[in-house]
Backbone as XML, in Angstrom:
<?xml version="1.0"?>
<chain id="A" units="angstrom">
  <residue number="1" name="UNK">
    <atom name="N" x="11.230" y="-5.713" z="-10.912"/>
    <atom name="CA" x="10.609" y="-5.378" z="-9.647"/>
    <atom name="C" x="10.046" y="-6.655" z="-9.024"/>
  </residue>
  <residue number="2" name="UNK">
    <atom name="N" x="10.375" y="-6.660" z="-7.708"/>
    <atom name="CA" x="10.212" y="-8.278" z="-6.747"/>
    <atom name="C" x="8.574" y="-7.768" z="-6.553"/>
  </residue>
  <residue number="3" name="UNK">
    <atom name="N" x="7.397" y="-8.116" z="-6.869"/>
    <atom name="CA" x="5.859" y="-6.863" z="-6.370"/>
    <atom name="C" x="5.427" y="-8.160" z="-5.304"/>
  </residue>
  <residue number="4" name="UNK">
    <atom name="N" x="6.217" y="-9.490" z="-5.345"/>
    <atom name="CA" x="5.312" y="-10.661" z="-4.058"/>
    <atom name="C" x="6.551" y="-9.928" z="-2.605"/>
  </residue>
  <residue number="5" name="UNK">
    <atom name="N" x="7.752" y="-9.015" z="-3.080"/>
    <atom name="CA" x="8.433" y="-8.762" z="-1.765"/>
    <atom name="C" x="7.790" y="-7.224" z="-1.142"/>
  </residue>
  <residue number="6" name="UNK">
    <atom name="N" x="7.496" y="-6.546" z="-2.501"/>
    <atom name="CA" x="6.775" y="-5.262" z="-2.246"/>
    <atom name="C" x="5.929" y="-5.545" z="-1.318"/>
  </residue>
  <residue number="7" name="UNK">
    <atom name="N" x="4.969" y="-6.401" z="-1.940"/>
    <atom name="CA" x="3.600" y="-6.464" z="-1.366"/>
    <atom name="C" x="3.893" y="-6.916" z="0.339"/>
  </residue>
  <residue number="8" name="UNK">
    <atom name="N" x="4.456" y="-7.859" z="0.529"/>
    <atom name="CA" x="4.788" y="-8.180" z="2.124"/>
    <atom name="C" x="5.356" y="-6.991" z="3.101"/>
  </residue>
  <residue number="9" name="UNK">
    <atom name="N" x="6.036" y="-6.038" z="1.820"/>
    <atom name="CA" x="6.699" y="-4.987" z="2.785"/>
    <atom name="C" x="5.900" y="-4.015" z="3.114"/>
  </residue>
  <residue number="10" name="UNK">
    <atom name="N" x="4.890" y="-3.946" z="2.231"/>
    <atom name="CA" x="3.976" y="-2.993" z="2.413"/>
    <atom name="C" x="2.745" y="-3.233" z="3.515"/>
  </residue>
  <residue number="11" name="UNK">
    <atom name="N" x="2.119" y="-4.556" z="3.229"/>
    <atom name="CA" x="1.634" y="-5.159" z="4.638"/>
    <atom name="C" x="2.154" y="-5.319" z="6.044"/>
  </residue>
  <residue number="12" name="UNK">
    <atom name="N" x="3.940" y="-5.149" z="6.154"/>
    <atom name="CA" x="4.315" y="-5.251" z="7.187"/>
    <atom name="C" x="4.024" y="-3.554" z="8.296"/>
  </residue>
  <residue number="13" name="UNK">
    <atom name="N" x="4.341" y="-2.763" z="7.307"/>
    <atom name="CA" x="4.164" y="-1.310" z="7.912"/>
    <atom name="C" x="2.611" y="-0.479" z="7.644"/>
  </residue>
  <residue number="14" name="UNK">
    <atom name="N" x="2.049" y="-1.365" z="7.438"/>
    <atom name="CA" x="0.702" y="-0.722" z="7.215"/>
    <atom name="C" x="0.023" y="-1.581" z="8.849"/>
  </residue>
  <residue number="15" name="UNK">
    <atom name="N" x="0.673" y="-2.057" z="9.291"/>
    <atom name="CA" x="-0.307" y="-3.051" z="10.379"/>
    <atom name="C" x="-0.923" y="-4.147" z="10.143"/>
  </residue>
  <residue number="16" name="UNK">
    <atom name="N" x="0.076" y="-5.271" z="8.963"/>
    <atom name="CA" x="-0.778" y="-6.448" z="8.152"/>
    <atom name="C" x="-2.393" y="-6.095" z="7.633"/>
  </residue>
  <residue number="17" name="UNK">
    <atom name="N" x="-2.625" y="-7.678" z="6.930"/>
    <atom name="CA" x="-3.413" y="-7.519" z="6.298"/>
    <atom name="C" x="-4.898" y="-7.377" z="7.133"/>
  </residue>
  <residue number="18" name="UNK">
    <atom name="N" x="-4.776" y="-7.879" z="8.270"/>
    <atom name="CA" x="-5.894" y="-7.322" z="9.067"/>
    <atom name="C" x="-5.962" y="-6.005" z="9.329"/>
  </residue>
  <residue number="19" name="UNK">
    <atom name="N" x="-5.871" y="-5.315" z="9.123"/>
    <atom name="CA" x="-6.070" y="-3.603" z="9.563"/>
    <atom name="C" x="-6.534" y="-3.182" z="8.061"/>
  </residue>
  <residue number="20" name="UNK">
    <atom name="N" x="-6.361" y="-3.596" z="7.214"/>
    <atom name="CA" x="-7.050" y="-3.090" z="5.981"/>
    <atom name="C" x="-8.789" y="-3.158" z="5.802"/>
  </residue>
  <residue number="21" name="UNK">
    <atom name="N" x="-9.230" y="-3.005" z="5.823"/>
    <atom name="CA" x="-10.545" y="-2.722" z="5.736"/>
    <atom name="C" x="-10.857" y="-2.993" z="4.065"/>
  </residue>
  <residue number="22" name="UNK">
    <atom name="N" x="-10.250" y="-2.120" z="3.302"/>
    <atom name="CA" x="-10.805" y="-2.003" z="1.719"/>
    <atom name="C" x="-9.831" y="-1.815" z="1.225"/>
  </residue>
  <residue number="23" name="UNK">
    <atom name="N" x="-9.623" y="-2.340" z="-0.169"/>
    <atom name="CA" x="-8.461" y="-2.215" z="-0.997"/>
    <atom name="C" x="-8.694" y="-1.873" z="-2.648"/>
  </residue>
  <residue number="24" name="UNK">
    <atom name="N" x="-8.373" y="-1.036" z="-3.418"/>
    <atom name="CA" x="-8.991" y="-1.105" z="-4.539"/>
    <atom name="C" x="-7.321" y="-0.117" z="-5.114"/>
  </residue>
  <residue number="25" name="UNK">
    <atom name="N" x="-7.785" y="0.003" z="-6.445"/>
    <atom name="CA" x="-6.768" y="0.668" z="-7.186"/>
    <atom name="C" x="-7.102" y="1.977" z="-8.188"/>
  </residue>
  <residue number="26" name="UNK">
    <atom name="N" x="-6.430" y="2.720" z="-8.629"/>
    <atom name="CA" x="-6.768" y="3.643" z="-9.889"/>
    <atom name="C" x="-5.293" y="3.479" z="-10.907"/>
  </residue>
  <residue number="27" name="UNK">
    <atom name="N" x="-4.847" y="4.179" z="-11.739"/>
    <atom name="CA" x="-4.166" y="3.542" z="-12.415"/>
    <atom name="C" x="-2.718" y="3.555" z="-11.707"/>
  </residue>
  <residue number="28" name="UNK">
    <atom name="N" x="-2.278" y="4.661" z="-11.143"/>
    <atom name="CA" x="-1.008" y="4.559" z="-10.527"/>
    <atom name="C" x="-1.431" y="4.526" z="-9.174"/>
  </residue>
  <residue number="29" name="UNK">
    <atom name="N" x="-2.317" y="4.068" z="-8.433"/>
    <atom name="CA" x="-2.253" y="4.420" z="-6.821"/>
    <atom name="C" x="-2.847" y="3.446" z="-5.973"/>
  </residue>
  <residue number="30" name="UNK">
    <atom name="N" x="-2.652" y="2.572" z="-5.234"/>
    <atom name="CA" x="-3.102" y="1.435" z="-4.645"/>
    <atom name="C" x="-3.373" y="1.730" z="-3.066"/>
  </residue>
  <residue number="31" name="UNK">
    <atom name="N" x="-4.986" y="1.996" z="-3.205"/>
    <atom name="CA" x="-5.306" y="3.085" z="-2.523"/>
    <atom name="C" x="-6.284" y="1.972" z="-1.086"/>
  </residue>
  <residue number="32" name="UNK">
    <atom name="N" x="-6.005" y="2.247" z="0.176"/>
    <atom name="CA" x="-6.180" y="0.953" z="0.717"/>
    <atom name="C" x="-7.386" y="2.159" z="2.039"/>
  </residue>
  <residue number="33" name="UNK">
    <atom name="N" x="-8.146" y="1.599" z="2.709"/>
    <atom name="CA" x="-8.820" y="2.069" z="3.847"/>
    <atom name="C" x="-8.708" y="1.434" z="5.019"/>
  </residue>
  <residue number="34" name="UNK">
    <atom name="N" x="-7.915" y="1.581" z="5.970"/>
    <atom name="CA" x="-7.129" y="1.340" z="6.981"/>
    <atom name="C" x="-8.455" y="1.158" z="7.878"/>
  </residue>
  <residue number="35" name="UNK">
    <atom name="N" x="-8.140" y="0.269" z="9.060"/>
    <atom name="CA" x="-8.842" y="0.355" z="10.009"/>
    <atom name="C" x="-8.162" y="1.032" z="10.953"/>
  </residue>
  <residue number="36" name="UNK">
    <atom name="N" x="-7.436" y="1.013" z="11.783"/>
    <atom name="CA" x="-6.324" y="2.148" z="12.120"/>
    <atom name="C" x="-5.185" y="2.821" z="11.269"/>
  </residue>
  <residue number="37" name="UNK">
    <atom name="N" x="-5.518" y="3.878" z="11.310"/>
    <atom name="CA" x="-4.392" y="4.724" z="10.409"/>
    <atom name="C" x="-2.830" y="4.699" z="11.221"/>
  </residue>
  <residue number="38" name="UNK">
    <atom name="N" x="-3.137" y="4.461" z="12.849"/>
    <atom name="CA" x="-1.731" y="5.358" z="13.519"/>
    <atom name="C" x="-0.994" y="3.643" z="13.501"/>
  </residue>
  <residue number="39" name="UNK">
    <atom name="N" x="-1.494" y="2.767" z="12.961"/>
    <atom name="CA" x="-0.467" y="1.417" z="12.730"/>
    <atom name="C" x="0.257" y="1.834" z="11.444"/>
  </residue>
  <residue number="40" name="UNK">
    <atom name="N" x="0.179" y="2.582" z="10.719"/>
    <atom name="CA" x="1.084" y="2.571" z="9.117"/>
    <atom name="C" x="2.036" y="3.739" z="9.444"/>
  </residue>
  <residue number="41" name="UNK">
    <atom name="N" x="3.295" y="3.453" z="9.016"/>
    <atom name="CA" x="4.864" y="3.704" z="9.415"/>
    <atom name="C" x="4.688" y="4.470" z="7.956"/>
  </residue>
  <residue number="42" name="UNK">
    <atom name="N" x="4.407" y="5.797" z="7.509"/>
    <atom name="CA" x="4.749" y="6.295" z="5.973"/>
    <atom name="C" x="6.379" y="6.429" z="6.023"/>
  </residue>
  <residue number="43" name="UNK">
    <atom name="N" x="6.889" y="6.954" z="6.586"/>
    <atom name="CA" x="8.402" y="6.686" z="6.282"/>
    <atom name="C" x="8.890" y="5.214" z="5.688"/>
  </residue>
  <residue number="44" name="UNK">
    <atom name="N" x="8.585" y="4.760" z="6.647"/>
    <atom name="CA" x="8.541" y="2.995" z="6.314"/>
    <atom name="C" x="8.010" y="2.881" z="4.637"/>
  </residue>
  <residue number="45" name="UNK">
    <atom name="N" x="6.758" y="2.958" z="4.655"/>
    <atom name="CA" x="6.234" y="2.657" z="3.568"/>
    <atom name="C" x="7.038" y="3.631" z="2.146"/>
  </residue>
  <residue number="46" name="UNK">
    <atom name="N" x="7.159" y="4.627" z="2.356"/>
    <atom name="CA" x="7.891" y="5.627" z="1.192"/>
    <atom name="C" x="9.367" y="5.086" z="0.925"/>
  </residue>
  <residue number="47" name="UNK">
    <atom name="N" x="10.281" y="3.997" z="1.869"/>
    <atom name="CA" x="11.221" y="3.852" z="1.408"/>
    <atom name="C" x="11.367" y="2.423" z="1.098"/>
  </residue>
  <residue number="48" name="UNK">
    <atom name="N" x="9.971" y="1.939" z="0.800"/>
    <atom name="CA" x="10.165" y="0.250" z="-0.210"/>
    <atom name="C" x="10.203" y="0.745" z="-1.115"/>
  </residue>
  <residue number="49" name="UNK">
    <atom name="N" x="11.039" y="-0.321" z="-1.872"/>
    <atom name="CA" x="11.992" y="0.270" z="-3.603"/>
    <atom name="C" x="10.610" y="-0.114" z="-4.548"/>
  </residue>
  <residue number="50" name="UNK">
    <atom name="N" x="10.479" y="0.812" z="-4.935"/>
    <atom name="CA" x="8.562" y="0.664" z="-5.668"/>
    <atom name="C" x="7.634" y="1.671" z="-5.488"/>
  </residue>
  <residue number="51" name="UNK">
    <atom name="N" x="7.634" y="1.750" z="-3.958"/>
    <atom name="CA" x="6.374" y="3.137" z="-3.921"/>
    <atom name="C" x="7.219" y="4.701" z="-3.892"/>
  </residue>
  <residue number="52" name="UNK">
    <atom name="N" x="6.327" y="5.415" z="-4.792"/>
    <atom name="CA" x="7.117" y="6.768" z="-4.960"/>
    <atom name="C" x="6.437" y="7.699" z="-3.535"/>
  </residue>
  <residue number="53" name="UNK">
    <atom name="N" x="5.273" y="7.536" z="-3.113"/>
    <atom name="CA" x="4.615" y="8.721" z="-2.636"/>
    <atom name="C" x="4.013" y="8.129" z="-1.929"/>
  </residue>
  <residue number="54" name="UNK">
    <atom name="N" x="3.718" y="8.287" z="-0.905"/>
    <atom name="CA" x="2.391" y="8.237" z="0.317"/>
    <atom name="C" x="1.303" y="9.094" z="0.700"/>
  </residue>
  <residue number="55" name="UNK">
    <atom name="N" x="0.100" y="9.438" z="0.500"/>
    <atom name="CA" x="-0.431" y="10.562" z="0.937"/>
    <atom name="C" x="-1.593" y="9.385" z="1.569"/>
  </residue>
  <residue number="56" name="UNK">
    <atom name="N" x="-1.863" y="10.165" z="2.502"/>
    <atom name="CA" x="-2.972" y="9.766" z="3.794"/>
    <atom name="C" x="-4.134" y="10.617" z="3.460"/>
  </residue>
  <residue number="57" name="UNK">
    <atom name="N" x="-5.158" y="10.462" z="2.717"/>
    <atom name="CA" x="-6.366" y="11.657" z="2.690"/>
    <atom name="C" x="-7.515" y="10.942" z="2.225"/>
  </residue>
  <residue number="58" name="UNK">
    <atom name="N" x="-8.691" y="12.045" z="2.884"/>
    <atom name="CA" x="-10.199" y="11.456" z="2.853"/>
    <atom name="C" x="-10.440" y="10.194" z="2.826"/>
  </residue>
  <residue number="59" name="UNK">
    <atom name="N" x="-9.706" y="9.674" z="3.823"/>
    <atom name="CA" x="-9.951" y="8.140" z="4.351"/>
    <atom name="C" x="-9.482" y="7.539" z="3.768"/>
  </residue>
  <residue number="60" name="UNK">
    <atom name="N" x="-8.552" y="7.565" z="3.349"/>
    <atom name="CA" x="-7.836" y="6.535" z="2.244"/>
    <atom name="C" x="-6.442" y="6.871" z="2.040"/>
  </residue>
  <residue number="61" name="UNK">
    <atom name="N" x="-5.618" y="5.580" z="2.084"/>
    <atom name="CA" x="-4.258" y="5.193" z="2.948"/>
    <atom name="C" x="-3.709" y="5.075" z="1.310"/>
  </residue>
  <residue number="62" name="UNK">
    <atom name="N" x="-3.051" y="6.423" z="0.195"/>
    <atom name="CA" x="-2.654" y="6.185" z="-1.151"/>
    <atom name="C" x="-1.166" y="5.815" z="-1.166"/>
  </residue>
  <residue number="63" name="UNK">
    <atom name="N" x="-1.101" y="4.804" z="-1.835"/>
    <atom name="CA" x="0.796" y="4.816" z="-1.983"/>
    <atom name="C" x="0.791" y="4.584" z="-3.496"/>
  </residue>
  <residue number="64" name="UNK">
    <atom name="N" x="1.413" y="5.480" z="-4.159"/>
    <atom name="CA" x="1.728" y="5.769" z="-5.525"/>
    <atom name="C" x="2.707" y="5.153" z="-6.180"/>
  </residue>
  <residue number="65" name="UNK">
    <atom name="N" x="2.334" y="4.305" z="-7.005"/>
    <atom name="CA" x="3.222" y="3.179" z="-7.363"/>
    <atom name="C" x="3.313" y="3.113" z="-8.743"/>
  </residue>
  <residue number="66" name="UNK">
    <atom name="N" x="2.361" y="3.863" z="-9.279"/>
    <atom name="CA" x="2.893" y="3.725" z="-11.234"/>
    <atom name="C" x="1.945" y="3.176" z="-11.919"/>
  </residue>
  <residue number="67" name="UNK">
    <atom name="N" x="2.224" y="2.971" z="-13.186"/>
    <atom name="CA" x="1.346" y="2.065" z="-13.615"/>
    <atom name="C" x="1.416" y="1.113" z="-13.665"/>
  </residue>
  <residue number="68" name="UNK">
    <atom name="N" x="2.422" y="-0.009" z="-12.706"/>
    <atom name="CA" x="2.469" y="-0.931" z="-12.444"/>
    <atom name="C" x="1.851" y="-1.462" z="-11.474"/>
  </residue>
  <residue number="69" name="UNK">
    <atom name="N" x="0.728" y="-0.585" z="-10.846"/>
    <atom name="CA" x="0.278" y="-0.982" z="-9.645"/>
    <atom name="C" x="-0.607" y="-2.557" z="-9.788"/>
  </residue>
  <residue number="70" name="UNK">
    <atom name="N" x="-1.242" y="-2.904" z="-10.847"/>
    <atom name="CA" x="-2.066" y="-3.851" z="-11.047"/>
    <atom name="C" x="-1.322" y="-5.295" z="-10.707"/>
  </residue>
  <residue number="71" name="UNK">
    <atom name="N" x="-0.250" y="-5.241" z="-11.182"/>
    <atom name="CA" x="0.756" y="-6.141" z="-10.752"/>
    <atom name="C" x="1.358" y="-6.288" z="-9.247"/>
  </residue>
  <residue number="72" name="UNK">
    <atom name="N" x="1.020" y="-5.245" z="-8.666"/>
    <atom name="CA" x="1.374" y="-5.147" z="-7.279"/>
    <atom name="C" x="0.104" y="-6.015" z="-6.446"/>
  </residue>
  <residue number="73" name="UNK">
    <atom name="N" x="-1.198" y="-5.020" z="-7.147"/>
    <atom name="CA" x="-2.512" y="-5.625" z="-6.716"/>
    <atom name="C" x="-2.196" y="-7.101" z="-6.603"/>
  </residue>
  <residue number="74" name="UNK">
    <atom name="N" x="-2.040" y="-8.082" z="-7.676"/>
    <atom name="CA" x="-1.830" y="-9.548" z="-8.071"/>
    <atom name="C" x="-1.226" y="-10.211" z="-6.885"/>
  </residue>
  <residue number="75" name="UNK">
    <atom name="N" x="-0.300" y="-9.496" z="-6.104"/>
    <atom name="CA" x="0.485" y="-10.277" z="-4.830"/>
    <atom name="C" x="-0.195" y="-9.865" z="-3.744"/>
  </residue>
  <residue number="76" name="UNK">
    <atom name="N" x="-1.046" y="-8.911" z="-3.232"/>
    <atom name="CA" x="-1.356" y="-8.539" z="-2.457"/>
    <atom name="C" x="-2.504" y="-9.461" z="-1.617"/>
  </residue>
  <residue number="77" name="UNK">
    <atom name="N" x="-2.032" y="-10.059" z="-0.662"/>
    <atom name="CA" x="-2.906" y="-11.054" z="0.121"/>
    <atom name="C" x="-3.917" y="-10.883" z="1.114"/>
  </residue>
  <residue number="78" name="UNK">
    <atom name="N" x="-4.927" y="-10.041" z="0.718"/>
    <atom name="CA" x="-5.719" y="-9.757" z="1.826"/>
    <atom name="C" x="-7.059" y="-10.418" z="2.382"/>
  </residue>
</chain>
């Protein structure tokens, strides 16, 4: 798994790294708090080769990535 190409692809359809507000993780879910929500493309985001799931809830922008997410965390440039 490329997680420095993930990570760019995932910043590209979320509205870069400025629109993120907060970023943190749990074991499979790299769970981010958007400053605008209507900039993130979930189609977009559900079909980088890596994230399984997208759910948008209680303020927090989840894309379900495994237990590899920590490694994803590692590239993520915010």
């Amino acid at each position: 798994m490329d997680y420095k190409l993930m990570a760019k692809e995932i910043l590209e359809h979320i509205g870069g790294a400025e629109n993120v507000a907060n970023m943190t993780h749990c074991a499979t879910r790299l769970r981010l708090t958007l400053k605008d929500t209507s900039k993130a493309d979930d189609e977009a985001v559900k079909g980088i080769n890596g994230v399984i799931n997208v759910v948008n809830k209680a303020g927090q922008y989840q894309l379900l990535i495994g237990t590899e997410v920590p490694k994803l965390m590692m590239n993520l440039r915010i």
